[in-house]
Every structure is written in C-alpha cells, then in structure tokens.
C-alpha positions as CSV (number, residue, x, y, z in Angstrom):
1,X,9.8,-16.7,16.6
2,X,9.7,-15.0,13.1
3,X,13.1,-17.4,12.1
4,X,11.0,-20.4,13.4
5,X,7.9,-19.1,11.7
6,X,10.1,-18.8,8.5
7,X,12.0,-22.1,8.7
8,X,9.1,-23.8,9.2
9,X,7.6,-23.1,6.2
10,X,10.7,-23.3,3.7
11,X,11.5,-26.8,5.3
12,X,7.7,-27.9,3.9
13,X,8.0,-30.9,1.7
14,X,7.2,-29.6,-1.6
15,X,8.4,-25.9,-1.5
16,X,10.7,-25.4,-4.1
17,X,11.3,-21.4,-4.2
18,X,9.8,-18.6,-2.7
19,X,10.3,-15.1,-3.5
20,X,9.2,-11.9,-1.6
21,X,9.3,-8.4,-3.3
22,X,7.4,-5.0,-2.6
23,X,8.2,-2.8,-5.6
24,X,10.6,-0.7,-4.1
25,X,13.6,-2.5,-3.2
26,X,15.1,-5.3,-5.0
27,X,13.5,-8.6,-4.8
28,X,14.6,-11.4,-2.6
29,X,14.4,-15.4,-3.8
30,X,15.6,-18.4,-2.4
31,X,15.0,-21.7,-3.6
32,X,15.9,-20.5,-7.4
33,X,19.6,-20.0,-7.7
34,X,20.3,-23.1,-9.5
35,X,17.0,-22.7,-12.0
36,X,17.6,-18.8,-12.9
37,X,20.0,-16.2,-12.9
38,X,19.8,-12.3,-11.9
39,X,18.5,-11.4,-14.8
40,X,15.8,-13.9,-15.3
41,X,14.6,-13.1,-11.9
42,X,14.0,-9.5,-12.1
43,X,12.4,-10.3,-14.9
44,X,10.0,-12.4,-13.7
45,X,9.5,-10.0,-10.3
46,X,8.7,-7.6,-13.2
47,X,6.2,-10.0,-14.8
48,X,4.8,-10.8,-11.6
49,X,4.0,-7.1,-11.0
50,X,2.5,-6.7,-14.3
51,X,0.1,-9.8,-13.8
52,X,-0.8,-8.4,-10.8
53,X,-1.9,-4.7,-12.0
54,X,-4.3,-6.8,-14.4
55,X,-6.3,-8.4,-11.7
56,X,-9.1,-7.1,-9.3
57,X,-8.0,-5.0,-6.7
58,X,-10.2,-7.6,-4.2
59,X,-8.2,-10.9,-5.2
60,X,-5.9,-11.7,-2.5
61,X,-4.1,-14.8,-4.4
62,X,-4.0,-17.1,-7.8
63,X,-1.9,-19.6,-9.2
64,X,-0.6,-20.7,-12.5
65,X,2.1,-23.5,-13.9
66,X,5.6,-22.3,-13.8
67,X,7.7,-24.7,-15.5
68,X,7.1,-27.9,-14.2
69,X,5.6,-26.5,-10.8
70,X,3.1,-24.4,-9.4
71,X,3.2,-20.9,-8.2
72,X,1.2,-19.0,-6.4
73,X,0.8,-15.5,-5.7
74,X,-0.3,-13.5,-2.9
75,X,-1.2,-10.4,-2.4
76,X,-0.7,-8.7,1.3
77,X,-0.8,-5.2,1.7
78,X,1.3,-2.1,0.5
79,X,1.7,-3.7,-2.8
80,X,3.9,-6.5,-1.2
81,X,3.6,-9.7,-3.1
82,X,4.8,-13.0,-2.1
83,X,5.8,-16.1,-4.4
84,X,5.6,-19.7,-3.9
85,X,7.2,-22.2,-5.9
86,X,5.5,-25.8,-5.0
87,X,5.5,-29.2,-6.8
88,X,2.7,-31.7,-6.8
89,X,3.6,-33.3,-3.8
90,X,3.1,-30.6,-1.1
91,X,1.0,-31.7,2.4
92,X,-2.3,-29.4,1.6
93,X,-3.1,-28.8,5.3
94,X,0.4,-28.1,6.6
95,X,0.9,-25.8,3.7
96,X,-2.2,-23.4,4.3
97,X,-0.9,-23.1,8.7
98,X,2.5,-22.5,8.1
99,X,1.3,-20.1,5.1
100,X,-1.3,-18.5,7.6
101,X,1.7,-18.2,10.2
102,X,4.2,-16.6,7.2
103,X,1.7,-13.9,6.1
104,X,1.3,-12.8,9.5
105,X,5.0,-12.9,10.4
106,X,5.7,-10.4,7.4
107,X,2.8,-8.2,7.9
108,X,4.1,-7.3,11.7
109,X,6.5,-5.7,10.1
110,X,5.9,-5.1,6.8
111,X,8.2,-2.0,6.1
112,X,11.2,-4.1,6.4
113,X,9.5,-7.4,5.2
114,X,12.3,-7.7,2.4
115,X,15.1,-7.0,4.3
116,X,13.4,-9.4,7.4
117,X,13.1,-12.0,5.0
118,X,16.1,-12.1,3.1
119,X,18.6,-12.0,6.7
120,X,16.3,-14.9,8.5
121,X,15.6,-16.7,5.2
122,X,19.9,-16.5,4.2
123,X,20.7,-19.1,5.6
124,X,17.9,-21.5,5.9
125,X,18.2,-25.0,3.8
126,X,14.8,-24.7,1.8
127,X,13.2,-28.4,1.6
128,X,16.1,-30.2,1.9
129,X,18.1,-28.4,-1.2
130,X,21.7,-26.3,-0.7
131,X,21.3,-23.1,-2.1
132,X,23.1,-19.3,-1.8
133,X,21.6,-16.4,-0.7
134,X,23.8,-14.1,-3.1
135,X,22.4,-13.1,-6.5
136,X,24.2,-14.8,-9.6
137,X,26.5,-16.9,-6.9
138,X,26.1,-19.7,-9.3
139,X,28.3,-19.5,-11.9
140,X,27.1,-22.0,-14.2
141,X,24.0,-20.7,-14.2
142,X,25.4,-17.1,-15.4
143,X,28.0,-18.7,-17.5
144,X,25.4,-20.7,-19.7
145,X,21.5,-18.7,-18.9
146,X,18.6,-21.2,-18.7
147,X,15.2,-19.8,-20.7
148,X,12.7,-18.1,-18.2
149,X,10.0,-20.8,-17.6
150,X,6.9,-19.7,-19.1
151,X,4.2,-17.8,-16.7
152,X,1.5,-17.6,-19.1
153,X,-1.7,-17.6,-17.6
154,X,-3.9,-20.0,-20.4
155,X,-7.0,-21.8,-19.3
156,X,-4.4,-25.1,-20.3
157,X,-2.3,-24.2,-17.6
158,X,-3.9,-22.1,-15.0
159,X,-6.9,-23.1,-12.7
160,X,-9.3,-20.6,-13.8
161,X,-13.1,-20.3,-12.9
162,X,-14.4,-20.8,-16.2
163,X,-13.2,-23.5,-16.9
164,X,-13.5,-24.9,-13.0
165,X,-17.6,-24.0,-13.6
166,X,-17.7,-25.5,-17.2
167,X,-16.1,-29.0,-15.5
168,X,-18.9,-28.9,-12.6
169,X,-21.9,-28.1,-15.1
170,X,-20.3,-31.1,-17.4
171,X,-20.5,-33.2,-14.6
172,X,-24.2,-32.1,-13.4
173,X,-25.0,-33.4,-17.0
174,X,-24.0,-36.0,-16.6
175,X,-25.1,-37.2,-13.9
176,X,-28.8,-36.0,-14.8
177,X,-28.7,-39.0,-16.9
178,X,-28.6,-41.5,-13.9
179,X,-30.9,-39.2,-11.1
180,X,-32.6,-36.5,-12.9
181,X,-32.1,-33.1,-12.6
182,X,-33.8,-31.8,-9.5
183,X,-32.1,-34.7,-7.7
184,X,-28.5,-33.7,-8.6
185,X,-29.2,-30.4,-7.6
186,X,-30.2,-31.2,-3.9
187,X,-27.3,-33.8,-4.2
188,X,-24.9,-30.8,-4.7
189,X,-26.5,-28.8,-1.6
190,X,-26.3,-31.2,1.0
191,X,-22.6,-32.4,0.0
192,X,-21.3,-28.4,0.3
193,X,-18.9,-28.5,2.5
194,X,-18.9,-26.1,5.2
195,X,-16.4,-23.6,3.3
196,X,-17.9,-19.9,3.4
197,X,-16.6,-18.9,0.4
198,X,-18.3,-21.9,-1.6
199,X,-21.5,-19.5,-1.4
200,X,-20.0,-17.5,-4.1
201,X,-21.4,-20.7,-6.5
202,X,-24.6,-20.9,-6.9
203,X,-26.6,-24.0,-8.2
204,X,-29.9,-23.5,-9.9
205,X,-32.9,-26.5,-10.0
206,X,-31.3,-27.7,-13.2
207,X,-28.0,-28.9,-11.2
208,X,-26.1,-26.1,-13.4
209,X,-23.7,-24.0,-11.2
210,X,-23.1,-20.1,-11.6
211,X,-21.0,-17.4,-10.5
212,X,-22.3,-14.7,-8.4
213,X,-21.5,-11.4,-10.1
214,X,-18.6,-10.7,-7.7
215,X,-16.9,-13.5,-8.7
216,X,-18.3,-13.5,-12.3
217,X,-16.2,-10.6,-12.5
218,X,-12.8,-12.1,-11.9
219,X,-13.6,-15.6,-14.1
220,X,-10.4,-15.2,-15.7
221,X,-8.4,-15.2,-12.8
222,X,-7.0,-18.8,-11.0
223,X,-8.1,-19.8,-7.9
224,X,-5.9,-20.1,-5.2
225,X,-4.9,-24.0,-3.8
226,X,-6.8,-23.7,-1.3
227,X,-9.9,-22.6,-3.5
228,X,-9.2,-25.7,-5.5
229,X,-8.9,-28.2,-2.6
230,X,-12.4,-26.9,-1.1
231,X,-14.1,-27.6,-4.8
232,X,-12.4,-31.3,-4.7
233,X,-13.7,-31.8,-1.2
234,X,-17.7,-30.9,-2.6
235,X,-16.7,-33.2,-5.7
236,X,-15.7,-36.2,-3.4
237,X,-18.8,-35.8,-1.2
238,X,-20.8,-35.0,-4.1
239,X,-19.6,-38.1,-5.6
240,X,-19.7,-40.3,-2.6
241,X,-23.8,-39.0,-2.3
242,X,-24.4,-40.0,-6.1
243,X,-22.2,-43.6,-5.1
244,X,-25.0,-44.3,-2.6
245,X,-27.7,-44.6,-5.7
246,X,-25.5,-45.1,-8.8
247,X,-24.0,-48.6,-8.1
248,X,-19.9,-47.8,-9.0
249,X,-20.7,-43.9,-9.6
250,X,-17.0,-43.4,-9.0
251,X,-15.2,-45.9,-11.3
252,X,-18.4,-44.6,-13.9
253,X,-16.9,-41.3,-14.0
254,X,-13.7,-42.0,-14.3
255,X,-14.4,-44.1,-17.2
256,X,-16.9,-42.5,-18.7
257,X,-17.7,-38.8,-17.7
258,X,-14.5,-37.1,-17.3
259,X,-11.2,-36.2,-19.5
260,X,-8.1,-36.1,-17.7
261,X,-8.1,-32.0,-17.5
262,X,-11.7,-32.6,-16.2
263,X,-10.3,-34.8,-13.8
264,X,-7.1,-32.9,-12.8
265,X,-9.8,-29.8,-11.9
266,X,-12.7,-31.8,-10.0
267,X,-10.7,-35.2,-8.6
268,X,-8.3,-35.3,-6.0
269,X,-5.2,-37.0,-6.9
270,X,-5.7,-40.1,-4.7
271,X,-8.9,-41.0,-6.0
C-alpha cells in the first residue's frame, strides 16, 4: 500500500522532483539528479530549513518559483518537511488526493519517513523521467556544477497574500465603476465558494477585501496551490455573476482591468 501510495503520486503528470528531509538524517531527492548535484542539494535542504524557521509556527505549506517550476513546501510534524517540484501543467485535483494520501503515508510512520521514502521511492520512474537514486551518480552533473536555481521568495515570484489582496481590491475598483459599490460587495458574497478557509477574507460594504488578523499576520508568506486555486474559483464565479449584468465582463477585464501578474494571480489559466 505505502509503494502504491508513493508511486502514485511521483507518476503525476507534472511532478518533476520531490524531496523529503527531517533535520536529522541526510535528505532524500528524486526527480533532481540530472538538475543538481550533492552539494547543491544540501544546500538547498539547508535553505529550505532556514525559510522555514522564518515562518509562523501555524503555516502548514507555501510555495515559491524554483527555476522554471514551482515548489511547494509542507510542513508535517517533528520538523519533517516535504518538497515538491511541479510545472505548470500539473492535474490540480489529482494532485491535492494523491498529496492527501502521501502526507498520510509518511506520518504512519514518521520516524523512519526518510528511510521509508528513499527504499520505496529508489526505484520508482518519477513522471515518466529515468533517474538514480544515488547521490552525485551523474557524473556530468558533478563534472561541470549547474548554478542553484534561485528560491528567493519576492512578491515577483512568489504568491503572497498581499499582493493576492491588492489584485482582488484592484479588481473590486474596478468593477465599482460598472455596478456600484454595495453591489460588488454582495456580488463577492454570494459567489464564495463553499471553501472554509475563504472566511479568513473578509469584504467590507465598499467591495474592499481584508485579512483577518490571523492571517494578516503571515501576509508575507505564499499561499499554498491549493489556497490559490480556491481564490480563482471565487474570481470565475465572481466574474461569471458580474457577466450576467456587464455585457462581455470577462473579455472587459481582460482587456481592460487586469495586467498579466494581475491575471496570473486571479484568472485561471484556461480562461
């Protein structure tokens, strides 16, 4: 069960390396042989840890660009951290299960999570890619050293709530314009989706949106894919309520309303 568990989630269209690592014993990656060496991956598991002293003891996960992809971090328990590596092209809902299913795999038996991970993960083809289980068993890699992709965690690259809440007010503005203010406010209540943790934003009669102080807290700190997804989803029904009064609301703000960071933060990619 726990190699099926496993299995399924490396095979995931999309996943390009994941890394597990608990502070104690050395970490284990797969997925990364042929991007870093030994070297550039402790130092990133050393990184890693450092990001993760910096952020509230409550926040289970972020994410940030790495490279040309995006990690994400969780947090389980013990101080045991797990990385995924993803492109742009992962399935969203298949991604959160077999995620759900992973966490609970490792936390069974979290003592020897590492050492669980590394023997059922060995030998495992991760999303359709070759790649070794030994450290530095590339030799090109170790013969000619790649620079660490950058992990800096600037509003530019990361998804952070500031800037997430400074997109949503933007668009509140402008869509005042077209319905009035106490119209785009009830306009953004009765699209919320059904997401608990969407409570955490609060909308005031002016259509603005704000942070409860919990989360006000943490602004700096990305939100997780799933946190992202769930904000798209009240976008598109948001948009598709506005699209009932404002004749082509959609194409409107696309044209008009949004830049492309804008977009990247409150459109879904296929719209």
């Amino acid at each position: 069960m726990k190699r099926q568990v496993i299995q399924n989630f490396l095979n995931l269209p999309g996943i390009t390396g994941v890394a597990l690592m608990d502070g104690r014993t050395r970490p284990f990656f797969c997925g990364l042989d042929t991007t870093l060496n030994s070297q550039q991956k402790e130092a990133l598991a050393q990184g890693i840890q450092q990001v993760i002293s910096t952020t509230p003891a409550d926040f289970e996960a972020f994410s940030f660009r790495f490279g040309s992809r995006q990690a994400h971090i969780y947090k389980l328990i013990d101080g045991v951290i797990l990385l995924v590596l993803t492109s742009n092209q992962v399935p969203f809902e298949a991604y959160i299960t077999a995620l759900k299913q992973l966490k609970v795999t490792l936390i069974e038996d979290l003592a020897n999570a590492v050492a669980t991970f590394r023997l059922l993960a060995g030998c495992i083809t991760l999303s359709g890619h070759s790649y070794s289980p030994e450290e530095g068993a590339n030799p090109a890699v170790e013969a000619e050293p790649a620079a660490l992709p950058d992990v800096d965690l600037a509003p530019s690259q990361a998804v952070h709530w500031d800037e997430v809440m400074a997109a949503l007010n933007h668009l509140s503005d402008f869509t005042t314009q077209y319905l009035g203010k106490v119209i785009v406010a009830n306009a953004w209540k009765s699209a919320r989706p059904a997401h608990p943790w969407l409570e955490t934003l609060e909308i005031d009669r002016s259509g603005h949106f704000k942070l409860t102080p919990e989360v006000a807290l943490s602004g700096k700190v990305g939100l997780t894919l799933e946190q992202q997804q769930c904000l798209k989803d009240w976008v598109r029904a948001f948009v598709e309520h506005c699209g009932k009064i404002i004749r082509d609301f959609a194409t409107i703000l696309q044209e008009k309303a949004l830049d492309s960071r804008q977009k990247s933060l409150l459109l879904s990619a296929d719209r």
